[in-house]
C-alpha positions in Angstrom: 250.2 156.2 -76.9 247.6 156.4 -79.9 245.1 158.7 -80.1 242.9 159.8 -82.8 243.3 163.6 -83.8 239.8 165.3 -85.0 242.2 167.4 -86.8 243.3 164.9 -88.8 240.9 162.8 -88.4 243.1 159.9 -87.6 244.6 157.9 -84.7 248.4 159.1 -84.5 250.9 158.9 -82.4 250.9 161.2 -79.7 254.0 163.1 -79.0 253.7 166.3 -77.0 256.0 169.4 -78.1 258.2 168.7 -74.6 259.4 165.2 -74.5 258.0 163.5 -71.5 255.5 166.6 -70.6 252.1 167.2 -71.6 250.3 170.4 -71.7 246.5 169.7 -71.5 243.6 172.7 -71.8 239.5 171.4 -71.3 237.3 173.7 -72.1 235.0 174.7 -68.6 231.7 174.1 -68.2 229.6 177.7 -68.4 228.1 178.5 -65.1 224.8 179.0 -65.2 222.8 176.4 -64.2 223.9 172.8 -63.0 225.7 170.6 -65.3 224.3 167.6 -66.9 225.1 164.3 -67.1 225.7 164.6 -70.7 228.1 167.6 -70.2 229.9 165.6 -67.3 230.5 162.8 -69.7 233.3 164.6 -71.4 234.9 165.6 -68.1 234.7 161.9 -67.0 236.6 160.9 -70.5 239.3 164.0 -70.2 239.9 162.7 -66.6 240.7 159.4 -67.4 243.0 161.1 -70.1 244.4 163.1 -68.0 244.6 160.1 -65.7 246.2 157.8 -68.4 248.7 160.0 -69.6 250.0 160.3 -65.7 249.8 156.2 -65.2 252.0 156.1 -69.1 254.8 158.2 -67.3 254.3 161.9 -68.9 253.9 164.7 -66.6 250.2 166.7 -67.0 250.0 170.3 -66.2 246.0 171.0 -67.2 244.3 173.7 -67.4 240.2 174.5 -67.6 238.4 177.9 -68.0 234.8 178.7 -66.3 233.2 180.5 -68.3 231.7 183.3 -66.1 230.7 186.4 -68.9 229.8 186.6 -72.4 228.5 182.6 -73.7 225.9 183.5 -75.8 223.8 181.1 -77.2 225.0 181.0 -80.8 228.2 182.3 -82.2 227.0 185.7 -83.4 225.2 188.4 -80.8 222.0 186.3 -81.1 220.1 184.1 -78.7 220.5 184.5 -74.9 223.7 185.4 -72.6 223.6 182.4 -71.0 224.9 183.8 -67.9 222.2 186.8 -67.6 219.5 183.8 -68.3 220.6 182.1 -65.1 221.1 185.7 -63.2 217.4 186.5 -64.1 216.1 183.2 -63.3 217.4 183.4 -59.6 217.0 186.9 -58.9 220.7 187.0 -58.1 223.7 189.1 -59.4 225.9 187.0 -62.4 228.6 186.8 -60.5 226.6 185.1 -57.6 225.3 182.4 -59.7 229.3 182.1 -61.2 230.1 181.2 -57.6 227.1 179.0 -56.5 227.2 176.9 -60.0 231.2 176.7 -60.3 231.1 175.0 -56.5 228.4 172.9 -57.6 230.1 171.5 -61.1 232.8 170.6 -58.7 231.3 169.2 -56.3 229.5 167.0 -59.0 233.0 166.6 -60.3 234.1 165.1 -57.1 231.7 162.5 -56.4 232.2 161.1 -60.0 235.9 160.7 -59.2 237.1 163.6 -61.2 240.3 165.5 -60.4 240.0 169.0 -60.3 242.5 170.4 -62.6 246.0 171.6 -61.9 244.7 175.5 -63.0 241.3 176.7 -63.2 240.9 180.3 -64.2 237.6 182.2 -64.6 237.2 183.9 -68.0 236.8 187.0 -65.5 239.9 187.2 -64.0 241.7 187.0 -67.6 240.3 190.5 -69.2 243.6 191.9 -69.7 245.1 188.9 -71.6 241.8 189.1 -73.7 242.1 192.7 -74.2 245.7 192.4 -75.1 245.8 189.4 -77.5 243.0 191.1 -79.2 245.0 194.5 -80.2 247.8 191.6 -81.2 245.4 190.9 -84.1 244.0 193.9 -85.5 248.0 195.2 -85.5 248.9 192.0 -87.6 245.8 192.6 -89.7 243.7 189.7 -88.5 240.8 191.6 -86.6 239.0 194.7 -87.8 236.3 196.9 -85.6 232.5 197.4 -87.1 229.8 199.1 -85.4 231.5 199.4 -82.3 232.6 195.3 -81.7 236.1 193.8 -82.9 236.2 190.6 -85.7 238.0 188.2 -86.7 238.7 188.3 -90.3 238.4 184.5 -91.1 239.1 185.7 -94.9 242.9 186.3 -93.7 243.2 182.7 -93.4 244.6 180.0 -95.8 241.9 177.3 -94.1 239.5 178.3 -91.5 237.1 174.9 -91.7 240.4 173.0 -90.3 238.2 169.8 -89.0 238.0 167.5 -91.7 238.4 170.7 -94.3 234.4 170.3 -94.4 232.7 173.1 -96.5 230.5 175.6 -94.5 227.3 174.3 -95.4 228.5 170.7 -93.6 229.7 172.5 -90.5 226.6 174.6 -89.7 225.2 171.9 -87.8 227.6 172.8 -84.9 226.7 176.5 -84.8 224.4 176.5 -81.4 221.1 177.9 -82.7 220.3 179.7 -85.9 222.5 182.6 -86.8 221.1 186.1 -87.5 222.8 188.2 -89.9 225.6 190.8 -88.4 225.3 193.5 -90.3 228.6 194.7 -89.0 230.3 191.6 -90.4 232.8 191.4 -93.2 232.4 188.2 -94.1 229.9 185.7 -92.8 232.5 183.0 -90.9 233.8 186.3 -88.8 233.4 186.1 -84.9 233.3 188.8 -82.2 236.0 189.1 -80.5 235.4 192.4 -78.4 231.6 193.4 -78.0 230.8 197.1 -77.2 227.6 197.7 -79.5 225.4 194.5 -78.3 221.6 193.7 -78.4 223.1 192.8 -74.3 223.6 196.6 -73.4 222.3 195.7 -69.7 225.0 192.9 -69.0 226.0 193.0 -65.7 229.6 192.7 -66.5 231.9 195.3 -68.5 235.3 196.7 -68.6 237.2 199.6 -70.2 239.0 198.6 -73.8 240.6 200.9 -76.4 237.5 200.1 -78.3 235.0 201.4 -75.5 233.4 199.6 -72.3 232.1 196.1 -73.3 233.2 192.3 -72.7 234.9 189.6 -74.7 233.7 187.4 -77.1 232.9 184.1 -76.0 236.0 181.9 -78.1 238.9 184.5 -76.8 238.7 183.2 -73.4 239.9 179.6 -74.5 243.1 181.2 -76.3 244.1 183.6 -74.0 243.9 181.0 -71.0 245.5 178.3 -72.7 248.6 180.9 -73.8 248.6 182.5 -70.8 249.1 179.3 -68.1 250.0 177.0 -70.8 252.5 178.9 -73.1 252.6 179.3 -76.7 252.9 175.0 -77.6 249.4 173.0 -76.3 249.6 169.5 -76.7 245.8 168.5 -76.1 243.0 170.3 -76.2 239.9 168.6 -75.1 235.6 168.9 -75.4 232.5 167.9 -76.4 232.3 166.8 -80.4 229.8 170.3 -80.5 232.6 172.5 -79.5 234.6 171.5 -82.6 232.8 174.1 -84.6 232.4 177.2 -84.0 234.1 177.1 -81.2 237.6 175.0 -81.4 237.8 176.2 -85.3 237.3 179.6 -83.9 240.3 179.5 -80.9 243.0 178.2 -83.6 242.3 180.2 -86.1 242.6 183.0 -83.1 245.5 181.5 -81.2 247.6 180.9 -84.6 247.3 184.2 -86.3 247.9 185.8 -82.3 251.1 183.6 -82.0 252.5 183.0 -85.8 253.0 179.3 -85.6 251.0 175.7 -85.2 249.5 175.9 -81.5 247.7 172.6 -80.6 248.9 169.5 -82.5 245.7 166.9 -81.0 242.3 167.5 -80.7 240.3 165.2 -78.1 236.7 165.3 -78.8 234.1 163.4 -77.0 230.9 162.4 -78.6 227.2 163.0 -77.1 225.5 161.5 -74.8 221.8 160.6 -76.1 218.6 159.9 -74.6 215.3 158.7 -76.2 214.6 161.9 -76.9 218.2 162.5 -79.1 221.3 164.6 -77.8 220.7 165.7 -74.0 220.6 169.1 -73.3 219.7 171.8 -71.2 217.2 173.3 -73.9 215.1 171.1 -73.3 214.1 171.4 -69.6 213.9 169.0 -67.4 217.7 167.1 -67.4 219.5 164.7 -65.8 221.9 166.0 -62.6 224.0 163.9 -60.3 221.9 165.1 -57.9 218.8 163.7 -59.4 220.4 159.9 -59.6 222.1 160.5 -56.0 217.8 161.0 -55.2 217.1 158.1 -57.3 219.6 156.0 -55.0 222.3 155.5 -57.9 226.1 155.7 -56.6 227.7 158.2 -58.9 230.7 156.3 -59.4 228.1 153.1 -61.3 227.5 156.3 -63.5 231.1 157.1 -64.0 231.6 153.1 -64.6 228.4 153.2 -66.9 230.7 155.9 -69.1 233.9 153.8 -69.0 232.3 150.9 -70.5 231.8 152.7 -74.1 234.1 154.3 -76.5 234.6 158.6 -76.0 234.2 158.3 -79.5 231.0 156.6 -79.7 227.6 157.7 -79.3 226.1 156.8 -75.9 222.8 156.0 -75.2 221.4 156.7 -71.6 218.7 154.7 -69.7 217.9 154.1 -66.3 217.6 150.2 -67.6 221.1 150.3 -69.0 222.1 152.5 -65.6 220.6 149.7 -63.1 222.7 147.1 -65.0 225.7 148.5 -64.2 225.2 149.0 -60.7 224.6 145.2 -60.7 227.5 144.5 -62.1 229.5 147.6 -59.9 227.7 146.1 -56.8 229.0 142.2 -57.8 232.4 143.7 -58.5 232.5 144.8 -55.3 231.5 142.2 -53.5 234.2 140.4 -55.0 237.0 142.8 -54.5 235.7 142.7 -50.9 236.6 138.9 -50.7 239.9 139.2 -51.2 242.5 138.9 -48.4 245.9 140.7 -47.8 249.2 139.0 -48.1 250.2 135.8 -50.3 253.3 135.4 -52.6 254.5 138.0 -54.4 254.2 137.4 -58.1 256.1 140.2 -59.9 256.1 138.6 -63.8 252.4 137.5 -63.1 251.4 141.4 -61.6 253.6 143.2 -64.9 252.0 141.0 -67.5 248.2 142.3 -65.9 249.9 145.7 -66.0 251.0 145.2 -69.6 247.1 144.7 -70.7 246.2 147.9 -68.6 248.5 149.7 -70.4 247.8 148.4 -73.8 244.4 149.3 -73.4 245.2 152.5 -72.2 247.2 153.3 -75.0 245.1 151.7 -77.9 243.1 155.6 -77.9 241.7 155.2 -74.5 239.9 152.3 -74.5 238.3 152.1 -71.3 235.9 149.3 -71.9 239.3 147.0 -72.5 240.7 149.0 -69.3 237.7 147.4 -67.3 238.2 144.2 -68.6 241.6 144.4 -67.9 240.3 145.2 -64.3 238.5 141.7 -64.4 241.7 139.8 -65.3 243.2 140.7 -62.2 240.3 139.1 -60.3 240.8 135.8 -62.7 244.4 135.6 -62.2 246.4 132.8 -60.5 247.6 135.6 -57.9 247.6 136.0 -54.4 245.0 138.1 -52.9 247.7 140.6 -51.9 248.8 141.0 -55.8 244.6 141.8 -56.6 244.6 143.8 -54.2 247.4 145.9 -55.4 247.0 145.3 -58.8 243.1 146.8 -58.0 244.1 149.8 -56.5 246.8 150.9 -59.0 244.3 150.8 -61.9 242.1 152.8 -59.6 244.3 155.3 -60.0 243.0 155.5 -63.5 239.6 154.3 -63.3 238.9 156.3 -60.2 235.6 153.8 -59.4 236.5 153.8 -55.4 236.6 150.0 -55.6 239.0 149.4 -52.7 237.2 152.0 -50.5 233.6 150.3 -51.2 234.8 146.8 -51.2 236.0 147.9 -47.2 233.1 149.4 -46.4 231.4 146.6 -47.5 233.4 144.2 -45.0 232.7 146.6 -42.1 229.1 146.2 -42.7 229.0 142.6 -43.3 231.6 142.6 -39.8 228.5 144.9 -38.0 225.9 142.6 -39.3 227.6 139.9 -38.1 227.7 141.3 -34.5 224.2 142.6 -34.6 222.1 140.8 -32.5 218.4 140.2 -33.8 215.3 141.5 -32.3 213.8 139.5 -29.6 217.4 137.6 -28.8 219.3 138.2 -25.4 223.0 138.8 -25.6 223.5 135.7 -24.0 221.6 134.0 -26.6 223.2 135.2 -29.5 226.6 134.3 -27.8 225.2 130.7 -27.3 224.4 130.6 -31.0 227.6 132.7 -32.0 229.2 129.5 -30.1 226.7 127.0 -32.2 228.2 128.2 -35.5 231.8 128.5 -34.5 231.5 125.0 -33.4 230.2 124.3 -36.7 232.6 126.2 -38.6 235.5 124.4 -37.0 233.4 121.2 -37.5 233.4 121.8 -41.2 237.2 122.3 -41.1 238.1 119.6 -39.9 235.7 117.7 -42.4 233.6 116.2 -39.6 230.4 116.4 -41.0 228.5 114.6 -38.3 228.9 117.3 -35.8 228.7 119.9 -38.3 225.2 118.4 -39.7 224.1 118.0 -36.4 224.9 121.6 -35.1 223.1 123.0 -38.4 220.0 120.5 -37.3 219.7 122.4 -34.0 219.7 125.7 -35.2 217.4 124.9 -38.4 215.3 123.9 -35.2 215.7 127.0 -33.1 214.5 128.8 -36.8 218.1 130.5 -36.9 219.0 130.9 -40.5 223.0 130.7 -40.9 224.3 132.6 -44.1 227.7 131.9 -46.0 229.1 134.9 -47.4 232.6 136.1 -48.8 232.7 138.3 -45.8 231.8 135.9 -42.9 229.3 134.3 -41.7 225.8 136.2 -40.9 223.1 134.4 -38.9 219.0 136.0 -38.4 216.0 134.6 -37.0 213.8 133.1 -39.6 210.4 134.4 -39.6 207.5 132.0 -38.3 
């Protein structure tokens, strides 16, 4: 498989440290409010990696952190705790709105076909790890204490600016908001680690340390989860293009100097998701939930589709124009999954050549535009309905879209229609006229077009409009 590394800012090869085994780490959503559906982009692009990689034959463990305590708002102790913003905002305790929001990102999660990973740890239930992997450092000389808090010492460090080897001025643009000046700091790249002495003295949250009561700095988490249910080799580490830096700079140079050697070989990042207004975010008030397009009468998945059909490494632009075209084209590609019959001749050489374009796509850097067309060369095939139908649902497995299960609900309600007798007819009418267009039907079969015409004649005459769809025929009363 080929994917391209933002560490070396090339498509590779990618070979995890185990043959055949991948160990995977996303970085969790911070719950404090609801996610967006700019945020829920990247976890719809690391599911289908995670996805891909299983379909490819490697074995996934992955792993995700919520953050729960300690995301500030910038990478120094500036801005707003994000978690004590949401507390205060709902009158509720932090680790009330941890619960309510981290059910809620799942839930979100699960009606746009994302698997929950493998191992989801809060940052709060890891404080020991954190604790202990930061005394690791300041005994190894990486981490000093200042006015109360424990740094990194990014001077300790052959490269720090390991993305691209951009110069500082280049890479500001990912710190969050502007930086104030830490006093405390030896060097202006440093990062907390451990806070005890923080313009936050009324957080909710705090634990004993050998450097006083306080709480972790927002980048340990990452490292210490990753090491801790991972182990000391990560073969992917995934996020959004704005965690690169600080905060993915900040965990290697961390999780390197802690462990002694390489850590994570590939770096998955996936780019924004833009509006007219530029990047989405939650800054800027109102934004975009799943809830809000489930109210707007948009089927999450046509979202998830809308995603698949660009590059993770290309901007995307959102609009409800561009939205309402692909559930047009979701809808249709339902309607013509639902079509299809079971059984027919098995076609084995016909089914792996299919499989062989999934794949390629699949492999050429997760390209799940070509994984969707793919999808649409099945339905073009000289294949039996059976094979489609198959075929369909094992790329399903990757593309998590819920075609098969739509495409049968479809059919039952086509089947009810069919069976739904209209206003103002009696149920021995509507058998008389179920009769009519049997008759007709078998008329038609049997290429007698005589009877058939004249059957259609009498009920054009009786105002009974007689539909032809993939799914049956459907018959109503046409209004006088």
């Amino acid at each position: 498989m080929q994917l391209y590394n933002t560490l070396t800012q090339k498509k590779e090869e990618f070979i995890p440290h185990e043959a055949g085994k991948v160990k995977m780490y996303t970085c969790g959503p911070t719950v404090y409010h609801f996610a967006h559906i700019g945020n829920l982009r990247s976890y719809i692009m690391e599911d289908m990696l995670e996805k891909a990689l299983g379909y490819l034959g490697f074995d996934v463990t992955r792993a995700m952190n919520i953050t729960d305590v300690g995301h500030l708002s910038s990478d120094a102790d500036t801005g707003e705790d994000k978690m004590l913003k949401g507390a205060r905002r709902e009158h509720k305790t932090v680790m009330e709105i941890a619960k309510f929001y981290t059910d809620a990102f799942f839930k979100d999660c699960e009606k746009l076909g994302i698997k929950r990973p493998e191992i989801v740890v809060p940052a709060t239930s890891c404080i020991d790890t954190f604790i202990e992997m930061v005394q690791k450092l300041i005994e190894k000389g990486y981490a000093y204490l200042a006015g109360g808090n424990v740094y990194f010492d990014t001077s300790k460090l052959d490269t720090y600016y390991v993305f691209g080897n951009m110069e500082e001025e280049s890479l500001a643009v990912g710190v969050r908001d502007s930086v104030e000046e830490d006093e405390n700091k030896r060097n202006k790249s440093d990062f907390v680690l451990w806070f005890t002495k923080s313009k936050f003295d009324d957080q909710e949250l705090k634990w004993d340390s050998p450097w006083g009561v306080g709480y972790p700095g927002w980048h340990i988490e990452c490292s210490g989860i990753s090491v801790k249910y991972l182990g000391e080799y990560l073969d992917i580490h995934c996020g959004g293009i704005d965690n690169a830096f600080p905060h993915h700079t900040n965990e290697i140079a961390q999780s390197e100097a802690y462990l002694g050697h390489p850590w994570c070989k590939t770096w998955f990042h996936v780019l924004h998701l833009n509006d007219a207004r530029g990047k989405m975010s939650k800054s800027k008030g109102d934004f975009l939930t799943v809830s809000l397009l489930e109210e707007k009468g948009y089927n999450p998945l046509v979202y998830r589709m809308f995603c698949l059909q660009s590059h993770y490494r290309k901007p995307l632009t959102f609009s409800f124009e561009s939205l309402d075209n692909t559930a047009t084209a979701y809808k249709k590609l339902v309607a013509r999954i639902a079509a299809l019959k079971d059984g027919g001749e098995h076609d084995e050489a016909g089914c792996e050549a299919l499989r062989g374009e999934f794949r390629q796509a699949l492999e050429n850097d997760l390209n799940t535009s070509l994984a969707l067309t793919a999808l649409y060369s099945v339905l073009k095939a000289k294949l039996s309905d059976g094979d489609k139908r198959a075929l369909i649902a094992e790329f399903d497995t990757v593309l998590s879209l819920g075609l098969l299960d739509a495409a049968d609900r479809l059919n039952k309600e086509a089947e009810a229609a069919k069976h739904a007798i209209p206003e103002g007819v009696t149920a021995e009418e509507a058998a008389e006229i179920e009769a009519l267009i049997a008759k007709r039907s078998a008329a038609r079969k049997a290429k007698d077009w005589a009877t058939a015409d004249a059957i259609r004649d009498e009920l054009a005459a009786r105002h009974i409009v007689v539909t032809d769809t993939p799914q049956g025929i459907t018959w109503r009363i046409e209004e006088k």
